[in-house]
Structures are given as C-alpha cells and as structure tokens.
OpenMM code with the backbone's topology and positions (N, CA, C; nanometers):
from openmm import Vec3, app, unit

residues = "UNK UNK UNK UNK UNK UNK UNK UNK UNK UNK UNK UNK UNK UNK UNK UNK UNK UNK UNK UNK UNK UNK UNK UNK UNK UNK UNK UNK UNK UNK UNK UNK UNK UNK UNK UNK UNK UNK UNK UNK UNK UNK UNK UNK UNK UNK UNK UNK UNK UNK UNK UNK UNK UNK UNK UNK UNK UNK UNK UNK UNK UNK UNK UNK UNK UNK UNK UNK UNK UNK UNK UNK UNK UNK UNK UNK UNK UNK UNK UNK UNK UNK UNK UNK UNK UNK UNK UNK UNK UNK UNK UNK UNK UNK UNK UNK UNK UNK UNK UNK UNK UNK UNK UNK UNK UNK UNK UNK UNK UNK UNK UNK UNK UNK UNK UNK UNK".split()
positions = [
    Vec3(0.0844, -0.1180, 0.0000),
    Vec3(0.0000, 0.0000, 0.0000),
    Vec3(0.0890, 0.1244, 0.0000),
    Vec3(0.0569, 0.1870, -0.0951),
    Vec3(0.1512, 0.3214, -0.1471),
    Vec3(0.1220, 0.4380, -0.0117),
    Vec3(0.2621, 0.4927, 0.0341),
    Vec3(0.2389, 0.6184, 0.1680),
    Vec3(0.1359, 0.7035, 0.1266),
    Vec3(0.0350, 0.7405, 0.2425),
    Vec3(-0.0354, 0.8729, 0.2068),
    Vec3(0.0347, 0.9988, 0.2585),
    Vec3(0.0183, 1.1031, 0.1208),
    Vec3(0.1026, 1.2324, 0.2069),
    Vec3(-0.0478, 1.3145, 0.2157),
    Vec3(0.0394, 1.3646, 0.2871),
    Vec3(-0.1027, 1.4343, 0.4034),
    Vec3(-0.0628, 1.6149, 0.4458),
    Vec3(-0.0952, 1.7054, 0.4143),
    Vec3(-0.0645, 1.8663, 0.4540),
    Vec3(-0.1765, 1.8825, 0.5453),
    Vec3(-0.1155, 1.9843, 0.6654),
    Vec3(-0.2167, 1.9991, 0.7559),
    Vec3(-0.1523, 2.1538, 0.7650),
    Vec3(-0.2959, 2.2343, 0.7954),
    Vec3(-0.3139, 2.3556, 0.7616),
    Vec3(-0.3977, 2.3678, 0.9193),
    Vec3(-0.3464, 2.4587, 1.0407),
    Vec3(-0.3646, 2.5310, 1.1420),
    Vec3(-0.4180, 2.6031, 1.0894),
    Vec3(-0.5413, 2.6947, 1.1935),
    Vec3(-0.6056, 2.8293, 1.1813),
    Vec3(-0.5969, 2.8185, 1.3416),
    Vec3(-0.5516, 2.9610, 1.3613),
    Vec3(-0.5694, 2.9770, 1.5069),
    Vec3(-0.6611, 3.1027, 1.5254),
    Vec3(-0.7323, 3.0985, 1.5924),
    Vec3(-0.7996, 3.2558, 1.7016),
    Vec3(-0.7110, 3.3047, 1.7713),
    Vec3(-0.7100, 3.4561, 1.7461),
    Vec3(-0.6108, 3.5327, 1.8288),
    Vec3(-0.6965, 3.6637, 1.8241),
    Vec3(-0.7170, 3.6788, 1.9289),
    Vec3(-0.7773, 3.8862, 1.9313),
    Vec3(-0.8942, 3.9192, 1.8587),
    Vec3(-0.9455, 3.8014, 1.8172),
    Vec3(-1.0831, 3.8461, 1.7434),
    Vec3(-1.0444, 3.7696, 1.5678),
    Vec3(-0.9562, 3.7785, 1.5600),
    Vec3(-0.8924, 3.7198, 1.4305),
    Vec3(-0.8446, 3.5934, 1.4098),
    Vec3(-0.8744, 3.5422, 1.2735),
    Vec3(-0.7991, 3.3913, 1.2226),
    Vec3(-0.6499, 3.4239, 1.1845),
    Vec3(-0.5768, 3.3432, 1.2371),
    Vec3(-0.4619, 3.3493, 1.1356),
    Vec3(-0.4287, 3.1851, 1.1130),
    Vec3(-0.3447, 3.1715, 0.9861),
    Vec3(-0.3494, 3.0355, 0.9679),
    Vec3(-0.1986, 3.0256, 0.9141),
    Vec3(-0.1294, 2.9190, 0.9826),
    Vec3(0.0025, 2.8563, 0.9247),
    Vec3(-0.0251, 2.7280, 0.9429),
    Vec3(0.1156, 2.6322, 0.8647),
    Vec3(0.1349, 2.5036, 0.8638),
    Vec3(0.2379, 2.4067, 0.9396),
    Vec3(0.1925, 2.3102, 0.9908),
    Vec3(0.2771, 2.2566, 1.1005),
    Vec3(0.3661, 2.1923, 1.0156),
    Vec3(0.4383, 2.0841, 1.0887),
    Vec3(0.5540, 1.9863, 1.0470),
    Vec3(0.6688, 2.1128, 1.0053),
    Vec3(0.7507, 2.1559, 1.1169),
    Vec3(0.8525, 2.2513, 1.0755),
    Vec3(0.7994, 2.3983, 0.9339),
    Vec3(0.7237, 2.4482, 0.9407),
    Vec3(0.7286, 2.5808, 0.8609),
    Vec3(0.6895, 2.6095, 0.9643),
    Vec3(0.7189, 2.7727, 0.9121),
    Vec3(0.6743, 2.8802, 1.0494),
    Vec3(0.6104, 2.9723, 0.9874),
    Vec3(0.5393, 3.0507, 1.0696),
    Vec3(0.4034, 3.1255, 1.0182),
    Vec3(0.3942, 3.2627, 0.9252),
    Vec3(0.5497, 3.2724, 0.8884),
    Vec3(0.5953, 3.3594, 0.7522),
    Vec3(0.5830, 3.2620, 0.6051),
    Vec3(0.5493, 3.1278, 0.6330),
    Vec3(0.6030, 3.0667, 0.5300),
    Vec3(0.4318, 3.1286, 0.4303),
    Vec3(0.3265, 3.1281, 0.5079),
    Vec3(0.1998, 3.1603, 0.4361),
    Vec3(0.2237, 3.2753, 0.4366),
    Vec3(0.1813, 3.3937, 0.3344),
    Vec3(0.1536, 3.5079, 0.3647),
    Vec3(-0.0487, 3.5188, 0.3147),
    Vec3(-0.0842, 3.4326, 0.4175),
    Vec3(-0.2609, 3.4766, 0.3924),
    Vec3(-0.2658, 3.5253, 0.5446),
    Vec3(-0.4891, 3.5764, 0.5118),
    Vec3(-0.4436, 3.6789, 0.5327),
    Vec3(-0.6478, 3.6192, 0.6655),
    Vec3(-0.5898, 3.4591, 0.7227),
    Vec3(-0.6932, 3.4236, 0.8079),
    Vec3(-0.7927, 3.3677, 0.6785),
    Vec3(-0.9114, 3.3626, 0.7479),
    Vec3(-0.9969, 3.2426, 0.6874),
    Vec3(-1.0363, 3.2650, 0.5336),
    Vec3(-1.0502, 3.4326, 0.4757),
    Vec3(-1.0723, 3.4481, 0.3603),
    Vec3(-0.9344, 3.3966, 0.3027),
    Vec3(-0.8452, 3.4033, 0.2760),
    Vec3(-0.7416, 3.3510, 0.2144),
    Vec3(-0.7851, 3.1772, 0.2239),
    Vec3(-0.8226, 3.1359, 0.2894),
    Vec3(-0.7751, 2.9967, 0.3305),
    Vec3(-0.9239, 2.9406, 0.2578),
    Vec3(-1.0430, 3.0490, 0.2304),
    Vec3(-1.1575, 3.0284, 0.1421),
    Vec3(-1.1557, 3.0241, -0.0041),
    Vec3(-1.0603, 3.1000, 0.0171),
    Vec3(-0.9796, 3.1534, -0.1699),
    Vec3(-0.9346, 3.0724, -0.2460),
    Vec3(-0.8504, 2.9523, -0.1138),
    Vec3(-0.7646, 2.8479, -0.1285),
    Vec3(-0.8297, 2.7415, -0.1788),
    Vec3(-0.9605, 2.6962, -0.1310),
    Vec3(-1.0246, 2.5963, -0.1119),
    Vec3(-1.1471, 2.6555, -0.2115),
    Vec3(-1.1595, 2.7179, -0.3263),
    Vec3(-1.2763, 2.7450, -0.3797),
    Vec3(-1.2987, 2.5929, -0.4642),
    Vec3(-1.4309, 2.6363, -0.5016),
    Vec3(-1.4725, 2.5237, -0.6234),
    Vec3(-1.3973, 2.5319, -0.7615),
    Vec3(-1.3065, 2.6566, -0.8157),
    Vec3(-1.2075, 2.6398, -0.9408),
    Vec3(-1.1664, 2.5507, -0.8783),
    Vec3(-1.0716, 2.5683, -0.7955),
    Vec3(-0.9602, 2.5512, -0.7330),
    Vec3(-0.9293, 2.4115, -0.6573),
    Vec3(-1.0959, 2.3759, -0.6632),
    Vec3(-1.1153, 2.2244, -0.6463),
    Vec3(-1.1171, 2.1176, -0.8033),
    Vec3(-1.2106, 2.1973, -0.8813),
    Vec3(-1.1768, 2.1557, -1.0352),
    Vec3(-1.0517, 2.1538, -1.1198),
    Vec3(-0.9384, 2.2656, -1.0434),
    Vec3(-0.8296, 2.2241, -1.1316),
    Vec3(-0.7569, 2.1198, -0.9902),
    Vec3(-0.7837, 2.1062, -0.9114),
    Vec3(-0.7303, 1.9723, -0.9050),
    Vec3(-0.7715, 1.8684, -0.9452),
    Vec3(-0.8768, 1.8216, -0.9003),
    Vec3(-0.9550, 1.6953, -1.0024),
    Vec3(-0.8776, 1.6887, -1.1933),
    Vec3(-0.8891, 1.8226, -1.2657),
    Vec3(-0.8389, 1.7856, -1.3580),
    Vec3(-0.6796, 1.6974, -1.3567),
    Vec3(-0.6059, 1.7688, -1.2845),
    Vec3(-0.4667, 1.7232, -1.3071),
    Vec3(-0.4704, 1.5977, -1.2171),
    Vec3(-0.5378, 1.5545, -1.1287),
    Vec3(-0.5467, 1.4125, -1.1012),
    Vec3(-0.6250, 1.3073, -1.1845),
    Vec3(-0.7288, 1.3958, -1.2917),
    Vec3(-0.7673, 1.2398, -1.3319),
    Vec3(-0.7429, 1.2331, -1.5029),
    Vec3(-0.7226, 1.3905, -1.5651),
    Vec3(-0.6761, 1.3678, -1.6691),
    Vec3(-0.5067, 1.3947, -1.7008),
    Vec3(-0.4657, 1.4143, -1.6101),
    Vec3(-0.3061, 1.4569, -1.5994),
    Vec3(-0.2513, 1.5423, -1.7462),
    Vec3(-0.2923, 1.6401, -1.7328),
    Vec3(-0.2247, 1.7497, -1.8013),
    Vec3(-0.0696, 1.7405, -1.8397),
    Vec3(0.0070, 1.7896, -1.9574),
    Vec3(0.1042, 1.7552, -2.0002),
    Vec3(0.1310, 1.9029, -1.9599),
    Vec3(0.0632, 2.0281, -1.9194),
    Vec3(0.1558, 2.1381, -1.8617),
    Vec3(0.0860, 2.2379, -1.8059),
    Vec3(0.1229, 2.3464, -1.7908),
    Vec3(-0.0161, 2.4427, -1.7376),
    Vec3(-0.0978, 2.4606, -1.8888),
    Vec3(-0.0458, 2.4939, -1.9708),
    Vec3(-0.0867, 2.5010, -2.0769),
    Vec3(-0.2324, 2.4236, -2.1551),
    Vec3(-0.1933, 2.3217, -2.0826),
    Vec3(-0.2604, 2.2250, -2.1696),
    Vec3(-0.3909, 2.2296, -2.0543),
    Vec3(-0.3119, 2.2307, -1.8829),
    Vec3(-0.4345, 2.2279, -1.7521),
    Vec3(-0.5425, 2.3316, -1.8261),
    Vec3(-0.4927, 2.4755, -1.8599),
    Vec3(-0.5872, 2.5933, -1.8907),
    Vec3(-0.7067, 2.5715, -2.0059),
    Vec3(-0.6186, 2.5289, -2.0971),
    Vec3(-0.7090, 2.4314, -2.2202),
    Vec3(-0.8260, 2.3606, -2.1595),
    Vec3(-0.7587, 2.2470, -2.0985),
    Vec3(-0.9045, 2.1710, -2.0563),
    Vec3(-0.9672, 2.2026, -1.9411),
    Vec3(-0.9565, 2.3138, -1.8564),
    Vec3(-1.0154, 2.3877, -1.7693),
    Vec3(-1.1502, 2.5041, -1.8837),
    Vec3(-1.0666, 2.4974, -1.9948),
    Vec3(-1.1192, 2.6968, -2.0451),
    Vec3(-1.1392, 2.7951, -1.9573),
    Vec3(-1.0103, 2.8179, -1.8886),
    Vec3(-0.9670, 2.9132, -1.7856),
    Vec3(-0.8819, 2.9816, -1.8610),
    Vec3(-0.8115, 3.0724, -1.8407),
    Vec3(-0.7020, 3.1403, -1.8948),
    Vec3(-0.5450, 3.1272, -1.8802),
    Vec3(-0.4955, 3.1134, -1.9083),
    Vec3(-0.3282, 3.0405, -1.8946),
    Vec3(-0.2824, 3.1530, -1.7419),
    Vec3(-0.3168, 3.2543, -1.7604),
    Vec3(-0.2445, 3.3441, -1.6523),
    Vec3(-0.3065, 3.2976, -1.4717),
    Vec3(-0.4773, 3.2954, -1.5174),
    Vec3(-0.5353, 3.2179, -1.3847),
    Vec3(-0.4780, 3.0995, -1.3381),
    Vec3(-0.4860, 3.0158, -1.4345),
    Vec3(-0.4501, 2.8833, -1.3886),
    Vec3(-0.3203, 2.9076, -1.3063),
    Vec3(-0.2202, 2.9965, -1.3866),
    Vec3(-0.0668, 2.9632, -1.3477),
    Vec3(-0.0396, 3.0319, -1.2182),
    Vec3(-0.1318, 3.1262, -1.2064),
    Vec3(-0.1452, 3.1406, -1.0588),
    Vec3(-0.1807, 3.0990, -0.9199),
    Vec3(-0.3086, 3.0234, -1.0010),
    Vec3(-0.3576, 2.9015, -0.8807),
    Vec3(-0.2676, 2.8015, -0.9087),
    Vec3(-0.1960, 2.7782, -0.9920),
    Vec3(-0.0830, 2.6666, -0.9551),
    Vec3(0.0637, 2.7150, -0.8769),
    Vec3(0.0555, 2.8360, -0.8813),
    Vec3(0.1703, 2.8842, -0.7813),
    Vec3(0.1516, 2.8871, -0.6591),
    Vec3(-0.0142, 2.8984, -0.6301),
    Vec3(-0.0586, 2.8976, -0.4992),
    Vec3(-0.0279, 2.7618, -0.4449),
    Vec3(-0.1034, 2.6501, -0.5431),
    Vec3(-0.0725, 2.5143, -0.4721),
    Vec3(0.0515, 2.4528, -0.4859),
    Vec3(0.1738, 2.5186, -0.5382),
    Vec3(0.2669, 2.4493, -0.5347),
    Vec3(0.3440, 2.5141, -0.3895),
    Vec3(0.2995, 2.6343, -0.3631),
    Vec3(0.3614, 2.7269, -0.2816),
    Vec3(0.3400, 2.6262, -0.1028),
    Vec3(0.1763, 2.5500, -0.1347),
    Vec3(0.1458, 2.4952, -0.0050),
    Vec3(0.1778, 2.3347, -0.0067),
    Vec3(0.2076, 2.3029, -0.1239),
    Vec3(0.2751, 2.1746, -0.1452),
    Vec3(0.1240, 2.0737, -0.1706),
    Vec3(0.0787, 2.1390, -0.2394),
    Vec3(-0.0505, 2.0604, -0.2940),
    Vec3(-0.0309, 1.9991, -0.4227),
    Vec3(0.0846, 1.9925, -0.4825),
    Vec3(0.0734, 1.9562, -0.6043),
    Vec3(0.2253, 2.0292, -0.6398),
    Vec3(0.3192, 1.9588, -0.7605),
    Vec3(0.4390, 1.9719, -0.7753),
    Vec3(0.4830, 1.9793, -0.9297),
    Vec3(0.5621, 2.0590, -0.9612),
    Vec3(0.5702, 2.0978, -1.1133),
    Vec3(0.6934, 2.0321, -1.1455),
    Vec3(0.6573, 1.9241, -1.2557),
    Vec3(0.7903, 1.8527, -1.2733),
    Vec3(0.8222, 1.9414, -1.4183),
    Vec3(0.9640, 1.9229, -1.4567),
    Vec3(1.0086, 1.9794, -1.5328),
    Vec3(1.0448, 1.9167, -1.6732),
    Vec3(0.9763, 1.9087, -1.8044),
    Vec3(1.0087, 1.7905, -1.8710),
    Vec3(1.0451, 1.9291, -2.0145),
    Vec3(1.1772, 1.9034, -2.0701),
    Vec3(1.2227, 1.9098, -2.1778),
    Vec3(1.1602, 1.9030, -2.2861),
    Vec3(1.1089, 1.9651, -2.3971),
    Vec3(1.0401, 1.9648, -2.5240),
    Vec3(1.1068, 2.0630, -2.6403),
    Vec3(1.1921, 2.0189, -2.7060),
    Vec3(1.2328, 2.0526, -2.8133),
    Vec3(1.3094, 2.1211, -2.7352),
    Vec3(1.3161, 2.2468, -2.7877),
    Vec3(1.3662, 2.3809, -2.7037),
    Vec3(1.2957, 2.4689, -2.6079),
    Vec3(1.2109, 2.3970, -2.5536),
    Vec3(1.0976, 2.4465, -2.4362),
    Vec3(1.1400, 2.3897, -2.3073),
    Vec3(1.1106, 2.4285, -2.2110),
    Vec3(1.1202, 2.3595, -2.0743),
    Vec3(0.9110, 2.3680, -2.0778),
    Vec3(0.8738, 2.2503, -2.0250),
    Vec3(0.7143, 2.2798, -1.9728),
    Vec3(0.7220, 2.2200, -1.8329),
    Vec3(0.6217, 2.2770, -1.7999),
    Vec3(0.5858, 2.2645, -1.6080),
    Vec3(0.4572, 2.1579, -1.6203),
    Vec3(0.4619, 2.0446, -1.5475),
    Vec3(0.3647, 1.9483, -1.5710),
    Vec3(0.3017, 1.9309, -1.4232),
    Vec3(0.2084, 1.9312, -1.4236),
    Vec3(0.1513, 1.9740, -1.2457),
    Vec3(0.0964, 1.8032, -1.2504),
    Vec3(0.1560, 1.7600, -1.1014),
    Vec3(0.1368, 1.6960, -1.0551),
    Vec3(0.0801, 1.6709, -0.9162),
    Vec3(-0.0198, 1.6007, -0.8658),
    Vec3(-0.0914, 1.5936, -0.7459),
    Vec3(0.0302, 1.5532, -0.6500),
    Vec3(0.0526, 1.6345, -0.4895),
    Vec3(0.1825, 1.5801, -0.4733),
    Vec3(0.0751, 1.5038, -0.2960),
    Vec3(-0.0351, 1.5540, -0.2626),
    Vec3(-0.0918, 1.5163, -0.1690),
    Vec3(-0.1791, 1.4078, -0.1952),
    Vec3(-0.2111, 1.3443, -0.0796),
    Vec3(-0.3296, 1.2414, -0.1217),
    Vec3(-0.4826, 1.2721, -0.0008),
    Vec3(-0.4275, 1.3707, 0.0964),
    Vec3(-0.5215, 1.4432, 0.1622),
    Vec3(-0.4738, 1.5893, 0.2416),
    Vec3(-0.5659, 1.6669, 0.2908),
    Vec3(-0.5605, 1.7618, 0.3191),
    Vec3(-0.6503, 1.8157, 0.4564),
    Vec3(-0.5610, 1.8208, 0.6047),
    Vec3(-0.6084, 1.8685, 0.7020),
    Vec3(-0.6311, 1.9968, 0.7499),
    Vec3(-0.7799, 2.0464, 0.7938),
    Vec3(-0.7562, 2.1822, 0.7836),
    Vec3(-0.8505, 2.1919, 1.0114),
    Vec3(-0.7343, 2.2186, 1.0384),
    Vec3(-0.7485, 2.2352, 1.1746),
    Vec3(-0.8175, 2.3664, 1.2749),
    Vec3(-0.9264, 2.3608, 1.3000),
    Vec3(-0.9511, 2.5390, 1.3581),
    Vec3(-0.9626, 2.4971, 1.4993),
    Vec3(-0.8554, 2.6061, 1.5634),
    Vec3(-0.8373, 2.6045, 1.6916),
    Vec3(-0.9107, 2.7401, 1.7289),
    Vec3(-1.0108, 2.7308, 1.8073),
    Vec3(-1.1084, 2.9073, 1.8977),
    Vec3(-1.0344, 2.9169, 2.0364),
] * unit.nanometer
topology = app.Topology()
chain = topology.addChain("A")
for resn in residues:
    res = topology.addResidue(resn, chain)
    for name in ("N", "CA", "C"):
        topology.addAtom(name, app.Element.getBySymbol(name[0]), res)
C-alpha cells in the first residue's frame, strides 16, 4: 500500500482574528494569507476543479491544464503557484524541443484543515 502524504493547515484565534500557518517545521511567515478568507480563496470550487483535472486527466503542462479547464493560462498559473507554494501539487520539469514545460502533478493524497477558537 503506497504512503499517504497528508498537509495539515492550522487556523488559530487570536484577538478576534484567524490566522493560519502550517505545522511539520514551517513557520508562520512561510503563508503570507491573510486568516480564513485567504484559506476560502484556497479551497474554492475552481480551485477544487483544477485539481480533479490534473489528477484524473493529468495534463502535459499548465498550458494544456488551462485548455481543458477553459480558464485562462495566466489564472490557472497562478492558482498553480498557490498550490505548489502549499505543497498541494508539484511541477515537474520535462524538456520539449527547445521548451522547458511545467507538468503539475498531485503531490498530496489528503488535506487537514485544523480550527483552533
């Protein structure tokens, strides 16, 4: 049975406010959001659809993710900076002619999201 990797995402209450970082060694500069709207932003329904895409049709790059999204190459490549930034998914690097392309890969197999009041 293949390891499950697993990201777990803290929200803490402090002073009336959410703030949210990630355990297992990062520290709470490593996010720059900004409490629960960020962490809503994170978790939208695109943002759930371009994962599903690159897990079940595996995209050959962002390029190709935006294509079969019909999103725009600039959106996508942003929500893929987001999830590579939280380690949701990982851009391998594959050689094409004289191109480098970024091929997004699912790098989690679940996702904990912890609220401490």
């Amino acid at each position: 049975m293949p390891k499950t990797k697993t990201r777990e995402i803290t929200i803490l209450q402090s002073k009336g406010t959410f703030s949210v970082f990630k355990k297992a060694g990062f520290s709470k500069k490593d996010y720059d959001f900004e409490g629960i709207s960020a962490l809503r932003h994170l978790l939208s329904n695109e943002k759930a659809r371009l994962l599903n895409v690159i897990k079940n049709q595996k995209p050959g790059s962002i390029y190709d993710l935006a294509r079969k999204t019909g999103r725009s190459f600039k959106s996508v490549s942003d929500d893929i900076k987001l999830f590579e930034r939280f380690g949701f998914i990982e851009l391998i690097q594959e050689k094409t002619k004289k191109r480098i392309r970024h091929k997004p890969v699912i790098a989690v197999d679940s996702i904990i999201i912890e609220v401490k009041v």
